[in-house]
HTML snippet that shows the backbone in 3Dmol.js (N, CA, C, O; Angstrom):
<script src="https://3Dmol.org/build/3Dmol-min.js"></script>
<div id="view" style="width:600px;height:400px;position:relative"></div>
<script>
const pdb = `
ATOM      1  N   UNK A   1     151.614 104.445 206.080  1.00  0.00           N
ATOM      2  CA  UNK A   1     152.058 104.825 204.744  1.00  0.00           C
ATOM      3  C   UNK A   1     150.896 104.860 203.757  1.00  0.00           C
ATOM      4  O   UNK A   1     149.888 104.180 203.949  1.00  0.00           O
ATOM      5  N   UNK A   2     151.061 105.756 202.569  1.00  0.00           N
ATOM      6  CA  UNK A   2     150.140 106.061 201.895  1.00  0.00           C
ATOM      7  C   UNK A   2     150.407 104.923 200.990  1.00  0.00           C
ATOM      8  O   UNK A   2     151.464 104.300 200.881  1.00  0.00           O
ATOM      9  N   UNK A   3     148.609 104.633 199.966  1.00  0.00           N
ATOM     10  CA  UNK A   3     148.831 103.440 198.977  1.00  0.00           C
ATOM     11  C   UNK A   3     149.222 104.340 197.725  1.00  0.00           C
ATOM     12  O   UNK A   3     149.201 105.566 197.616  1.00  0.00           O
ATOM     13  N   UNK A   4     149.599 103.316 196.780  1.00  0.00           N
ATOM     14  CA  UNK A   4     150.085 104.233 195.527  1.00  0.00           C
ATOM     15  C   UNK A   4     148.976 105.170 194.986  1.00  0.00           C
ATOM     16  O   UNK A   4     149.327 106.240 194.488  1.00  0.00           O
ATOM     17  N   UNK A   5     147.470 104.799 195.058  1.00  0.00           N
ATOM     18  CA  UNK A   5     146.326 105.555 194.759  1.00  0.00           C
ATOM     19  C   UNK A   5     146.283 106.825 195.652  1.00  0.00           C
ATOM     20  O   UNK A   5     145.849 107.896 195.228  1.00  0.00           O
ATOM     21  N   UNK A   6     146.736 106.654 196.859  1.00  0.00           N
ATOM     22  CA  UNK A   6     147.142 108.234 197.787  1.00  0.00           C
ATOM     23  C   UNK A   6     147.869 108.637 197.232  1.00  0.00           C
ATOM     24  O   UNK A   6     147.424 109.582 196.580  1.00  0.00           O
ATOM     25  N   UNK A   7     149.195 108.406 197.023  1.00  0.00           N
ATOM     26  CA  UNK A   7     150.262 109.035 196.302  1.00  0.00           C
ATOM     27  C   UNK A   7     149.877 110.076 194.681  1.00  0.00           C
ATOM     28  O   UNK A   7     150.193 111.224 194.371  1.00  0.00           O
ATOM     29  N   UNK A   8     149.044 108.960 193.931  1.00  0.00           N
ATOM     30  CA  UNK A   8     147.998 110.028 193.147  1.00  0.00           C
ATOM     31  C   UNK A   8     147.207 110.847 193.117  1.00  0.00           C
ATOM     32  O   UNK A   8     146.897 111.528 192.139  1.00  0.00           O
ATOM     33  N   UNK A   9     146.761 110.893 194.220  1.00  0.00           N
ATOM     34  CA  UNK A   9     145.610 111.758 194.150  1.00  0.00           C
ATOM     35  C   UNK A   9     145.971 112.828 195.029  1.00  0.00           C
ATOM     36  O   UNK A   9     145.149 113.738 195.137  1.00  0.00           O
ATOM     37  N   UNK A  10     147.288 112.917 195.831  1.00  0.00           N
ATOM     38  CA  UNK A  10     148.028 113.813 196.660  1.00  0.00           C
ATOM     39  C   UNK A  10     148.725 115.145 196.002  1.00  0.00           C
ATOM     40  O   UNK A  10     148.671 116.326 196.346  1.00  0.00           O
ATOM     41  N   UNK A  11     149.486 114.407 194.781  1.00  0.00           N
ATOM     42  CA  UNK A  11     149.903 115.073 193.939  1.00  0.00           C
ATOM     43  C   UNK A  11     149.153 115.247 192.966  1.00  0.00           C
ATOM     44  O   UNK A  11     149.803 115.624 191.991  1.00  0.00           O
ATOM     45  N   UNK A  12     147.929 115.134 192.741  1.00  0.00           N
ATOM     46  CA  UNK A  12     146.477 115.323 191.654  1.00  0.00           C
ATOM     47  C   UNK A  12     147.316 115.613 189.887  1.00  0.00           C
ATOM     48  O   UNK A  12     147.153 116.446 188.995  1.00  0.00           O
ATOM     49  N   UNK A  13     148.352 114.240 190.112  1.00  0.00           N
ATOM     50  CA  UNK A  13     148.681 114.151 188.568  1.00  0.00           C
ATOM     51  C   UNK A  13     148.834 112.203 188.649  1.00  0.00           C
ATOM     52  O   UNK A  13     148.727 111.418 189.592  1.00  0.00           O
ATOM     53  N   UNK A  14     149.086 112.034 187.369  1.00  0.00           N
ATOM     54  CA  UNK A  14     149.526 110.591 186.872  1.00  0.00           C
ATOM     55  C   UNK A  14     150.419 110.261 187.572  1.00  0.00           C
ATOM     56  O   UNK A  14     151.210 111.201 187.642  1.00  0.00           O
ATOM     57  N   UNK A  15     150.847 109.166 188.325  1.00  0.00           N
ATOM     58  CA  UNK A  15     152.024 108.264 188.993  1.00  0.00           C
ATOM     59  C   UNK A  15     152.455 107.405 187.912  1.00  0.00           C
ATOM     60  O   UNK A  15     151.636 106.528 187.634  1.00  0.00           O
ATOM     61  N   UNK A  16     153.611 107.417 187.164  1.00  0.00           N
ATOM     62  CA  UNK A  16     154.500 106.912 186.457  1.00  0.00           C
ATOM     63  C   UNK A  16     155.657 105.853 187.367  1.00  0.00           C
ATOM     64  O   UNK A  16     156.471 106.440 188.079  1.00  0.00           O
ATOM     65  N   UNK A  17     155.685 104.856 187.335  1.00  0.00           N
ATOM     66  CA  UNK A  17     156.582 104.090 187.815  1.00  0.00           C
ATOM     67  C   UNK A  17     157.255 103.085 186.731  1.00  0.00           C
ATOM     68  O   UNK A  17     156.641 102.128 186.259  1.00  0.00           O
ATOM     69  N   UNK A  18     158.259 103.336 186.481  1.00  0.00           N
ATOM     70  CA  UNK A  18     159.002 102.717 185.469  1.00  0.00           C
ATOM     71  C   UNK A  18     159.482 100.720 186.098  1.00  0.00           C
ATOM     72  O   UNK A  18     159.578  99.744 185.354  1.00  0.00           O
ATOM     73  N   UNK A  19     159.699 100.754 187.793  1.00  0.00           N
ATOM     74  CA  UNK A  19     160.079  99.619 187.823  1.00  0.00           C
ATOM     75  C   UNK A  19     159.249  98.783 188.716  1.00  0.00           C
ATOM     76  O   UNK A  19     159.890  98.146 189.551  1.00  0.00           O
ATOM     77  N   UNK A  20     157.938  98.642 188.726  1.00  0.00           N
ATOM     78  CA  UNK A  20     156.835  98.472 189.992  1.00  0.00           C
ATOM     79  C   UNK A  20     157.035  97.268 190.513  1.00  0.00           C
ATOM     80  O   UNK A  20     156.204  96.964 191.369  1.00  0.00           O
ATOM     81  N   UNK A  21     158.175  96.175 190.201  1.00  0.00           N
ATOM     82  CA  UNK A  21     158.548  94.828 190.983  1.00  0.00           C
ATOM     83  C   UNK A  21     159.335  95.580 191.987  1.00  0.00           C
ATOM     84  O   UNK A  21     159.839  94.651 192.618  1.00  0.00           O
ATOM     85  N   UNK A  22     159.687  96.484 192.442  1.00  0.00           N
ATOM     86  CA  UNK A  22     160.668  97.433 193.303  1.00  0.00           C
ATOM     87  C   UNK A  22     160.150  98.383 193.962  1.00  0.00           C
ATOM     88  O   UNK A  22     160.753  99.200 194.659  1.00  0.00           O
ATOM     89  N   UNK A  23     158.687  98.292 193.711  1.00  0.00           N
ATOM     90  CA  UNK A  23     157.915  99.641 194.164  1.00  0.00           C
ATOM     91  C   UNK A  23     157.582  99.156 195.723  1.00  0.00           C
ATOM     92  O   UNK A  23     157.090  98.033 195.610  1.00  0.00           O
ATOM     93  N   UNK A  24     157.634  99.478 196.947  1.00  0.00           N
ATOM     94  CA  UNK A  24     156.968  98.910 197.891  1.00  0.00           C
ATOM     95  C   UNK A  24     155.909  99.075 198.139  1.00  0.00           C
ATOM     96  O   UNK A  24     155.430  98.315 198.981  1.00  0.00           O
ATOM     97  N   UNK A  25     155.182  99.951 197.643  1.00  0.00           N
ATOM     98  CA  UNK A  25     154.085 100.025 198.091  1.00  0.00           C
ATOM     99  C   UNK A  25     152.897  98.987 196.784  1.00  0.00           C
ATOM    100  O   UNK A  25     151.757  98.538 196.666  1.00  0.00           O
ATOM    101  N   UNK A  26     153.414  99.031 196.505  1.00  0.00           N
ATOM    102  CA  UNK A  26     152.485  97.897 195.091  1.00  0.00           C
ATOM    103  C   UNK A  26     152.157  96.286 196.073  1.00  0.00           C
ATOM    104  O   UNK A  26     152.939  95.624 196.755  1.00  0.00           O
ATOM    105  N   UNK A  27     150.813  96.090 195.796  1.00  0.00           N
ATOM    106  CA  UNK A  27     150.592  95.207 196.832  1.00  0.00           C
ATOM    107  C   UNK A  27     150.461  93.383 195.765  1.00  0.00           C
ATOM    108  O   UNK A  27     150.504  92.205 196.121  1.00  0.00           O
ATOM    109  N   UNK A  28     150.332  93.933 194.700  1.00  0.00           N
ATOM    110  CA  UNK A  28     149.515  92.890 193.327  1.00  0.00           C
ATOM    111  C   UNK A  28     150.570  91.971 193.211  1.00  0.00           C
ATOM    112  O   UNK A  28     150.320  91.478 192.112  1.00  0.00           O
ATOM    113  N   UNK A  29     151.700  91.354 193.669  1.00  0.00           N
ATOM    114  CA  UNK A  29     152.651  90.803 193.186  1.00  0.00           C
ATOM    115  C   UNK A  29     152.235  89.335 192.357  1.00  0.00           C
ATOM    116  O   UNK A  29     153.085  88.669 191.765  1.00  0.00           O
ATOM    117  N   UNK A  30     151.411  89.124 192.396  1.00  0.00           N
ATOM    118  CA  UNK A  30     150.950  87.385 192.171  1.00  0.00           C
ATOM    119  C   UNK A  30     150.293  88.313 190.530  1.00  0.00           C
ATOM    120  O   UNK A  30     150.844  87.796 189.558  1.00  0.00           O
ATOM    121  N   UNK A  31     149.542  89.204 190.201  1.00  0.00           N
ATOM    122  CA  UNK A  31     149.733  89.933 189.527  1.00  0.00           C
ATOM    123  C   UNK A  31     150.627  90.063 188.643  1.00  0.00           C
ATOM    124  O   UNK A  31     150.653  89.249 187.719  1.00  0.00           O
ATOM    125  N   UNK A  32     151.444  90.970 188.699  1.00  0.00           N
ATOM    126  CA  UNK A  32     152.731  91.264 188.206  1.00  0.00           C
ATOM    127  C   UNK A  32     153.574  90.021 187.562  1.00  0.00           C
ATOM    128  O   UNK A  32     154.100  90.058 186.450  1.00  0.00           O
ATOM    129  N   UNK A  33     153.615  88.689 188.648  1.00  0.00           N
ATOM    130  CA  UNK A  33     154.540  87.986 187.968  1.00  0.00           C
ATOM    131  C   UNK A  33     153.612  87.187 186.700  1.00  0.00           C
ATOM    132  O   UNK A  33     154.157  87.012 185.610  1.00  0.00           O
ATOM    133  N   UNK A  34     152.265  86.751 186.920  1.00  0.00           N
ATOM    134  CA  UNK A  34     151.394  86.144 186.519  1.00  0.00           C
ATOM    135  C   UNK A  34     151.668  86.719 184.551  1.00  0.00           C
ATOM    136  O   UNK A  34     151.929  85.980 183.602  1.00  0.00           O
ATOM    137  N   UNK A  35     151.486  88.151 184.548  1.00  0.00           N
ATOM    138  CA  UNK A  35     151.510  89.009 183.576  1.00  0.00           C
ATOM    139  C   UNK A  35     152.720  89.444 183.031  1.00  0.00           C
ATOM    140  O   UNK A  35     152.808  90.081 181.981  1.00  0.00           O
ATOM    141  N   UNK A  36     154.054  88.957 184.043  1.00  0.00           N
ATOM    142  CA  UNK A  36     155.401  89.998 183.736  1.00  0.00           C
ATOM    143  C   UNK A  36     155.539  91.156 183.094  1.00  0.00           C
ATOM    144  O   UNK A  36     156.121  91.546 182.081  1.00  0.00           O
ATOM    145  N   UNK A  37     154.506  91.853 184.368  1.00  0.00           N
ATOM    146  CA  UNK A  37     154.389  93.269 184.104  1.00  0.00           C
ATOM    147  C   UNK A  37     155.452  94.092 184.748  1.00  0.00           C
ATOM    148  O   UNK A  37     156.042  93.547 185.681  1.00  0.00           O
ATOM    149  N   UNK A  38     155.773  95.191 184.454  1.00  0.00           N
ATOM    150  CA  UNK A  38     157.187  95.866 184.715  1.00  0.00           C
ATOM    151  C   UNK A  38     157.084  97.341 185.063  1.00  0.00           C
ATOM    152  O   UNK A  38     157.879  97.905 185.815  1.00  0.00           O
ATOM    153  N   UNK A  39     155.829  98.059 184.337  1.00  0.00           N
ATOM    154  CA  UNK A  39     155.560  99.294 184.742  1.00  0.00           C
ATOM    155  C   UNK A  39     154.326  99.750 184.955  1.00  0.00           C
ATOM    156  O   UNK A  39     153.372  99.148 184.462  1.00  0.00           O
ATOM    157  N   UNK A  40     154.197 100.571 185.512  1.00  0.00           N
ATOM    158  CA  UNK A  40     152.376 101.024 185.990  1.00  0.00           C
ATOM    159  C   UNK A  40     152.380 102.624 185.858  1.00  0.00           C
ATOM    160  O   UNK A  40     153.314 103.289 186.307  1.00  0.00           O
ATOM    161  N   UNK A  41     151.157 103.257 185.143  1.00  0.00           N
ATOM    162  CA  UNK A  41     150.846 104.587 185.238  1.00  0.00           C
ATOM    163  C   UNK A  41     149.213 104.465 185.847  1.00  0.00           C
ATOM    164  O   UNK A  41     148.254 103.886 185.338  1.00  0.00           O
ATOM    165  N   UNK A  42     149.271 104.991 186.718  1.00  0.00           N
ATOM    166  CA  UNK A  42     148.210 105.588 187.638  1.00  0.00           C
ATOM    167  C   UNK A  42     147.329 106.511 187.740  1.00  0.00           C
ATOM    168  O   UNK A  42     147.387 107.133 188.800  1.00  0.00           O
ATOM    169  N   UNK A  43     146.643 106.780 187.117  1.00  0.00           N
ATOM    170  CA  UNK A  43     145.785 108.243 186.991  1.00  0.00           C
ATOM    171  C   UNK A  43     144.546 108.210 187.874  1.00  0.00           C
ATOM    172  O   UNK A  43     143.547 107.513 187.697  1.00  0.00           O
ATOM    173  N   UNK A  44     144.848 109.351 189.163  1.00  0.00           N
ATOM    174  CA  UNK A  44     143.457 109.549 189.624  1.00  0.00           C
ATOM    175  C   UNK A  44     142.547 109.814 189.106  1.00  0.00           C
ATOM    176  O   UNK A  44     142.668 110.000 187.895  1.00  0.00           O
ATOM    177  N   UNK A  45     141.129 109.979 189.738  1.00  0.00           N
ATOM    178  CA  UNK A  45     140.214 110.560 188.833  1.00  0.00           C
ATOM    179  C   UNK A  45     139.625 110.602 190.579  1.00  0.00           C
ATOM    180  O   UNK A  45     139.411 109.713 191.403  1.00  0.00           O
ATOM    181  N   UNK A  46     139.480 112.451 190.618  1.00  0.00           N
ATOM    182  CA  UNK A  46     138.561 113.081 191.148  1.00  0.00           C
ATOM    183  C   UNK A  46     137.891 114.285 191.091  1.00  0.00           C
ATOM    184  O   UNK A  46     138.506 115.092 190.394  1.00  0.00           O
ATOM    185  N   UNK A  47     136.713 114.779 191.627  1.00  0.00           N
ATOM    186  CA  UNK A  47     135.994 116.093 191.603  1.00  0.00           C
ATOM    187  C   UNK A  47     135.887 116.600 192.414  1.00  0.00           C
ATOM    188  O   UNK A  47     135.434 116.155 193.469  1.00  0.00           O
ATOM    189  N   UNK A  48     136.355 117.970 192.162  1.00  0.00           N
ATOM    190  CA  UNK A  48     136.457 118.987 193.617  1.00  0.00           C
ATOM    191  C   UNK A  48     136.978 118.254 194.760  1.00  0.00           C
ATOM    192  O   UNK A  48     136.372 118.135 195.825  1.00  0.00           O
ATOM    193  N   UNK A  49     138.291 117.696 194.465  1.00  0.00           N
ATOM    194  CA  UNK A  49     138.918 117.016 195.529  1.00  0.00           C
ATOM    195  C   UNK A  49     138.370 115.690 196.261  1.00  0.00           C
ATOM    196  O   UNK A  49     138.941 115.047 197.142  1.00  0.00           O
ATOM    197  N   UNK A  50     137.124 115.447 195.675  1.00  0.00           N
ATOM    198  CA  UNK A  50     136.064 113.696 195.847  1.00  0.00           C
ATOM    199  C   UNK A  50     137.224 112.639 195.016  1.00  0.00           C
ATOM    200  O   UNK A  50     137.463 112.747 193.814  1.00  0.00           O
ATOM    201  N   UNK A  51     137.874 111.606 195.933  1.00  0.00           N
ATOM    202  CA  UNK A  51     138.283 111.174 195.180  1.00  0.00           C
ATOM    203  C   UNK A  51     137.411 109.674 195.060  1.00  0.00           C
ATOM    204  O   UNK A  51     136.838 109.107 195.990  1.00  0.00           O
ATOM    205  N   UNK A  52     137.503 109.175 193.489  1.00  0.00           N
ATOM    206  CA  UNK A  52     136.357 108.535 192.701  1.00  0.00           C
ATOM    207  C   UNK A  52     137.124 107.305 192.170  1.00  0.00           C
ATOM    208  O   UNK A  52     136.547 106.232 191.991  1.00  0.00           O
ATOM    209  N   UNK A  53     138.164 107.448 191.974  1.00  0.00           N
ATOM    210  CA  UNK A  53     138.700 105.529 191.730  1.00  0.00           C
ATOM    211  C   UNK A  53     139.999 106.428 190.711  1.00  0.00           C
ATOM    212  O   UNK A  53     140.085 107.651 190.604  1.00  0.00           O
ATOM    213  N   UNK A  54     140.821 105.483 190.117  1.00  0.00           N
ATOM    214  CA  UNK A  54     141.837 105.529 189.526  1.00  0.00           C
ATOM    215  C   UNK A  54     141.492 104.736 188.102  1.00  0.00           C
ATOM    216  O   UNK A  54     140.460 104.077 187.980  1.00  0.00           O
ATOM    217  N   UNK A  55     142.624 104.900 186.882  1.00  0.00           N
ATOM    218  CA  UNK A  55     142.637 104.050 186.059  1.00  0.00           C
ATOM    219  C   UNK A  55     144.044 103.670 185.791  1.00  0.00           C
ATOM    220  O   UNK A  55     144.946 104.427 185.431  1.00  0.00           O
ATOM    221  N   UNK A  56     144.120 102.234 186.043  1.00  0.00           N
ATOM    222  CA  UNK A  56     145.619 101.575 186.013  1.00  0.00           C
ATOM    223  C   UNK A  56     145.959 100.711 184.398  1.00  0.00           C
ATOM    224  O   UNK A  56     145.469  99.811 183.717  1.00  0.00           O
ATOM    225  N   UNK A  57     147.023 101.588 184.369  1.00  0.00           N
ATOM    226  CA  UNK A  57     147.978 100.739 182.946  1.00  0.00           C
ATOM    227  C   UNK A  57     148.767 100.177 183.608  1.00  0.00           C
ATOM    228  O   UNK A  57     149.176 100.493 184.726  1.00  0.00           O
ATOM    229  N   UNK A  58     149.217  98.741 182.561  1.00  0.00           N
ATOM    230  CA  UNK A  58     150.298  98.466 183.065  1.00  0.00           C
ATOM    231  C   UNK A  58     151.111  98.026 182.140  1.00  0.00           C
ATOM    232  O   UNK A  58     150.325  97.797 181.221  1.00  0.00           O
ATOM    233  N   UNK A  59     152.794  97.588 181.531  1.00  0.00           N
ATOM    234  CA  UNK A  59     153.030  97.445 180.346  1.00  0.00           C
ATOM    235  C   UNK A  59     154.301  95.975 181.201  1.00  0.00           C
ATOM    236  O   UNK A  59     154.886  95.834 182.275  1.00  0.00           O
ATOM    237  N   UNK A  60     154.209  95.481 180.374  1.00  0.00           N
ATOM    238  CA  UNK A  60     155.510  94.682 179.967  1.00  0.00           C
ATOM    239  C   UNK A  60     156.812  95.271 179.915  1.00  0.00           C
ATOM    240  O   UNK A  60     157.862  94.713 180.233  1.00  0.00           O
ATOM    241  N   UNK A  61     156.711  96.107 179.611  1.00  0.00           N
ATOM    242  CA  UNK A  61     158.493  97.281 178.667  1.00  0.00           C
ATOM    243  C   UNK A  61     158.040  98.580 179.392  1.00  0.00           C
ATOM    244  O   UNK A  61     156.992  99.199 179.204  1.00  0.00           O
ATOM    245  N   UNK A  62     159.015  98.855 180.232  1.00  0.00           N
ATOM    246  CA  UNK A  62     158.950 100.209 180.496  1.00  0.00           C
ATOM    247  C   UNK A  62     159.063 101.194 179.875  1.00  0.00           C
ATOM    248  O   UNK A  62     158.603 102.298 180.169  1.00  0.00           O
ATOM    249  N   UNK A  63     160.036 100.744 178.426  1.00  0.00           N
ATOM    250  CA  UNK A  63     160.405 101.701 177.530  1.00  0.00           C
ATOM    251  C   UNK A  63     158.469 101.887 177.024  1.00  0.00           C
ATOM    252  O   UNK A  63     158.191 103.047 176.719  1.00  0.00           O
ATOM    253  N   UNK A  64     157.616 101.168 176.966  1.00  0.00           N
ATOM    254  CA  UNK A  64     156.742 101.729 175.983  1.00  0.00           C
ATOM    255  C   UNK A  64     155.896 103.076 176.814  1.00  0.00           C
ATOM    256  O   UNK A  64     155.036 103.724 176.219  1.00  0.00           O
ATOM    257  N   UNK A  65     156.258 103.348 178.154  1.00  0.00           N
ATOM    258  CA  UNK A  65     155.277 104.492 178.505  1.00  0.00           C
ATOM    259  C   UNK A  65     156.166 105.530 178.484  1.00  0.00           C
ATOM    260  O   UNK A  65     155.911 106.544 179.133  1.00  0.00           O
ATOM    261  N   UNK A  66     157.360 105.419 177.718  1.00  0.00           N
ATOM    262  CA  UNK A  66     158.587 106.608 177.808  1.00  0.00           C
ATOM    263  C   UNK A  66     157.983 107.369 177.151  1.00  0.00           C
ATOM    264  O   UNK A  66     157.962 108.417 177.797  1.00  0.00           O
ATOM    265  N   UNK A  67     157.163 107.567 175.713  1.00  0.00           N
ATOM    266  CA  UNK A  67     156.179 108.773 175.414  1.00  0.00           C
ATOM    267  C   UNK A  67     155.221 109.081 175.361  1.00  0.00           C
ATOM    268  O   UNK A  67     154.661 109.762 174.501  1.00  0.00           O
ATOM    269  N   UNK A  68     154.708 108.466 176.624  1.00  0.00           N
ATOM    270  CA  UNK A  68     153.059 109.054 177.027  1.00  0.00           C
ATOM    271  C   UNK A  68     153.265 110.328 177.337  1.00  0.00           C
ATOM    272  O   UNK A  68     154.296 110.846 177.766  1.00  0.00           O
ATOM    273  N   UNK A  69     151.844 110.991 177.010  1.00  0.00           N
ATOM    274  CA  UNK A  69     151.857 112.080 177.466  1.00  0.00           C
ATOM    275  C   UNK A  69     151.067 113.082 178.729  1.00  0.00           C
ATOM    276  O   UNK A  69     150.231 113.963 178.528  1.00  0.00           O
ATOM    277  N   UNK A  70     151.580 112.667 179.944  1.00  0.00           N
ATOM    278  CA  UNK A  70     151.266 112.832 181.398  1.00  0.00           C
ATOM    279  C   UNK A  70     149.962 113.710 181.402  1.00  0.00           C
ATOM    280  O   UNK A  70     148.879 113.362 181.873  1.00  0.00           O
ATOM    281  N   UNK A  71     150.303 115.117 180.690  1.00  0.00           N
ATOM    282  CA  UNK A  71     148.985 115.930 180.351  1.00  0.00           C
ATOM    283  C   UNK A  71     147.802 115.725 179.973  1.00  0.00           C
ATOM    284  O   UNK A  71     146.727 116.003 180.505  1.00  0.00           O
ATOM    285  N   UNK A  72     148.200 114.942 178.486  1.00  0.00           N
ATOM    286  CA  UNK A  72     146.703 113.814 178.312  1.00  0.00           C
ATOM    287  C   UNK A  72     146.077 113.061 179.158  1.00  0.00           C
ATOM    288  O   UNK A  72     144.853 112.966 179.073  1.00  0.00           O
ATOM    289  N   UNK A  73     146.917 112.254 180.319  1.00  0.00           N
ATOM    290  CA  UNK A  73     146.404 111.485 180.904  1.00  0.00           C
ATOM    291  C   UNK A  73     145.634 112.005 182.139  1.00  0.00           C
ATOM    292  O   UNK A  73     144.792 111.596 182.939  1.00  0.00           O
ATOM    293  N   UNK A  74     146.426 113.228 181.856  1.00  0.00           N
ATOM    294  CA  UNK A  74     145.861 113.948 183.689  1.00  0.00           C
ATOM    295  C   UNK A  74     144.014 114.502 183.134  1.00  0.00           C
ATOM    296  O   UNK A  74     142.955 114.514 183.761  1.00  0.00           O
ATOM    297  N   UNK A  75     144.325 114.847 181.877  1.00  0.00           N
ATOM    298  CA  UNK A  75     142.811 115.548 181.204  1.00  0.00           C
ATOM    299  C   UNK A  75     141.848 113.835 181.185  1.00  0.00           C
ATOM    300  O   UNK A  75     140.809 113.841 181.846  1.00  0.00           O
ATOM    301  N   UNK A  76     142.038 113.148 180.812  1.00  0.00           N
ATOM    302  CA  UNK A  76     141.185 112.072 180.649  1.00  0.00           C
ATOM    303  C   UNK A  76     140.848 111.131 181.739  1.00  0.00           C
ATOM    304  O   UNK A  76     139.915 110.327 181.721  1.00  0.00           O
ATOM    305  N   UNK A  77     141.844 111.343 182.844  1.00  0.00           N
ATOM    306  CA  UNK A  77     141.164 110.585 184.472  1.00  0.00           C
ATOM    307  C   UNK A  77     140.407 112.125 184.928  1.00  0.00           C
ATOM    308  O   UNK A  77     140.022 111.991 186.090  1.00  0.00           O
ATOM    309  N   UNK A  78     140.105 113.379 184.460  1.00  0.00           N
ATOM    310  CA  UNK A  78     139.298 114.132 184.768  1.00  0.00           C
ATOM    311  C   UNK A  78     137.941 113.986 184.057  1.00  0.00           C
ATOM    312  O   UNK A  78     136.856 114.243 184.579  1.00  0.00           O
ATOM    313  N   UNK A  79     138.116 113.579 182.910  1.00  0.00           N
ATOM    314  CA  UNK A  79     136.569 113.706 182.011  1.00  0.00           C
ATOM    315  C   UNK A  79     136.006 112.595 182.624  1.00  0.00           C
ATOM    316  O   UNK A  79     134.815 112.603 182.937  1.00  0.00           O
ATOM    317  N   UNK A  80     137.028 111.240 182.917  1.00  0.00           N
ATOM    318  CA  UNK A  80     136.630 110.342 183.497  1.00  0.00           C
ATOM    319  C   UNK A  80     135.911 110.232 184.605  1.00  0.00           C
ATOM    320  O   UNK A  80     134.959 109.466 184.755  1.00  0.00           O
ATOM    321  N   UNK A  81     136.335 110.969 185.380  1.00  0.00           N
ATOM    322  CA  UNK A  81     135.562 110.970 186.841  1.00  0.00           C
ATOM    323  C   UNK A  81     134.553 111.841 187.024  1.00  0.00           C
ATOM    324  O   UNK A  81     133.749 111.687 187.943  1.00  0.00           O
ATOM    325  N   UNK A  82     134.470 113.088 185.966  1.00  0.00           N
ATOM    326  CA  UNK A  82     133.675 113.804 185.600  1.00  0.00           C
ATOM    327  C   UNK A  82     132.321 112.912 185.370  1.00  0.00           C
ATOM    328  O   UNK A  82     131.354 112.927 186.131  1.00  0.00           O
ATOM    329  N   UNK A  83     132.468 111.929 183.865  1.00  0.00           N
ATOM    330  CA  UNK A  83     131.419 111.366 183.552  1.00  0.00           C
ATOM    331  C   UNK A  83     130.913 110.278 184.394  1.00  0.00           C
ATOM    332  O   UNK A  83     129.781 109.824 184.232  1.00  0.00           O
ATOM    333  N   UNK A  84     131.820 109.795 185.397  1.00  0.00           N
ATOM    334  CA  UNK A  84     131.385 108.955 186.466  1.00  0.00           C
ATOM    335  C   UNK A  84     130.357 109.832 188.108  1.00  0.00           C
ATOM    336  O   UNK A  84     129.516 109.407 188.900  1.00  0.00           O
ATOM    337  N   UNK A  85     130.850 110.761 187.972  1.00  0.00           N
ATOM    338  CA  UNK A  85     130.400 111.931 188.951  1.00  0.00           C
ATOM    339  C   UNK A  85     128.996 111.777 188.521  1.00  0.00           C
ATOM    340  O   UNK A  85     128.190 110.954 188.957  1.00  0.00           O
ATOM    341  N   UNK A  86     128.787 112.748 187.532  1.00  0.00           N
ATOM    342  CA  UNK A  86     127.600 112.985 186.450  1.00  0.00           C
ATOM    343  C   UNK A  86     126.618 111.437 186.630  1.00  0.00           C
ATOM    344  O   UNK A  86     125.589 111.445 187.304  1.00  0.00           O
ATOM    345  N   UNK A  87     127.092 110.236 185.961  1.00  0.00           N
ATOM    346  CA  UNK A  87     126.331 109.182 186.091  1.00  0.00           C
ATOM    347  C   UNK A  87     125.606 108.506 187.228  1.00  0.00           C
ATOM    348  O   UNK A  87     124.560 107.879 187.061  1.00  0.00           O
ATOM    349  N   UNK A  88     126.356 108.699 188.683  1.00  0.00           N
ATOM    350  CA  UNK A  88     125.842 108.648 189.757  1.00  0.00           C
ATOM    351  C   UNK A  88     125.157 109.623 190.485  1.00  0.00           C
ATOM    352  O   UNK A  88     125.045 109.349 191.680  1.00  0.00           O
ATOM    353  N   UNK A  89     124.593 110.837 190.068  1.00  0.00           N
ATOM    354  CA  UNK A  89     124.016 112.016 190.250  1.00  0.00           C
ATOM    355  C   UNK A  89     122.960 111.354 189.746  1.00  0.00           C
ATOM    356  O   UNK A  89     122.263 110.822 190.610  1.00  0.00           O
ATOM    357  N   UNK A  90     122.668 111.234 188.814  1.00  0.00           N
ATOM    358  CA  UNK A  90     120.884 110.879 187.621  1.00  0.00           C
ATOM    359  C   UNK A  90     120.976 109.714 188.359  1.00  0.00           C
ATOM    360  O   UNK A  90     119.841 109.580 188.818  1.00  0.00           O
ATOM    361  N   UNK A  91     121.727 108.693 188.787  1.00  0.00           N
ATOM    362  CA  UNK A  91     121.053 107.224 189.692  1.00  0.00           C
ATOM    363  C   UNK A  91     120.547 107.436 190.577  1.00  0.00           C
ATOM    364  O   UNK A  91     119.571 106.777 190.938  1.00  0.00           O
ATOM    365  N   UNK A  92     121.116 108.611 191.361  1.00  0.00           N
ATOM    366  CA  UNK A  92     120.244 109.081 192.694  1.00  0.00           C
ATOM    367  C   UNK A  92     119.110 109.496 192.651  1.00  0.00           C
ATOM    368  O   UNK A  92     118.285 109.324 193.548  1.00  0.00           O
ATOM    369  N   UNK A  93     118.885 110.189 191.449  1.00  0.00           N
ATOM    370  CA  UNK A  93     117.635 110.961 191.262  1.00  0.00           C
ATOM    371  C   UNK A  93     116.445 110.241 190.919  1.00  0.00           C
ATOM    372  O   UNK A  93     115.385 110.845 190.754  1.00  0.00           O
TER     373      UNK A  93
END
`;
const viewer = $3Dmol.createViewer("view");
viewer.addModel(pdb, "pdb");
viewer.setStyle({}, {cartoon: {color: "spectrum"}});
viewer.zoomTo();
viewer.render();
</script>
């Protein structure tokens, strides 16, 4: 089975999970209860299909990621991995 970071980067958008104590594939539980965290949005970040790491939210209230806006997030794990791409290019050099 794929991890939730496959699941993102499969569908090359944000993973929204409203109830992630229910999610099976979520591995963090000591996590979760530690924080009584309740929801997770997931945004890959890759280039030309390189995939480069993710950036994880997580909220207390599921209601508070009810008006994020998926589009934004999908543009900013791109600039993201963009400027991470870019930064490890000039280290090599």
């Amino acid at each position: 089975p794929q991890s939730i970071a496959e699941d993102a980067f499969t569908n090359k958008r944000a993973l929204i999970i409203d109830d992630i104590d229910s999610y099976h594939k979520h591995q963090g539980a000591k996590l979760l209860k530690a924080h009584k965290l309740k929801a997770l949005i997931l945004i890959p970040m890759s280039v030309s299909d390189h995939m480069i790491g993710t950036i994880s939210l997580y909220a207390t209230d599921p209601g508070k990621f009810r008006l994020i806006e998926t589009d934004f997030l999908d543009k900013m794990g791109k600039q993201c991995a963009l400027a991470l791409h870019v930064k490890r290019a000039i280290e090599k050099t």
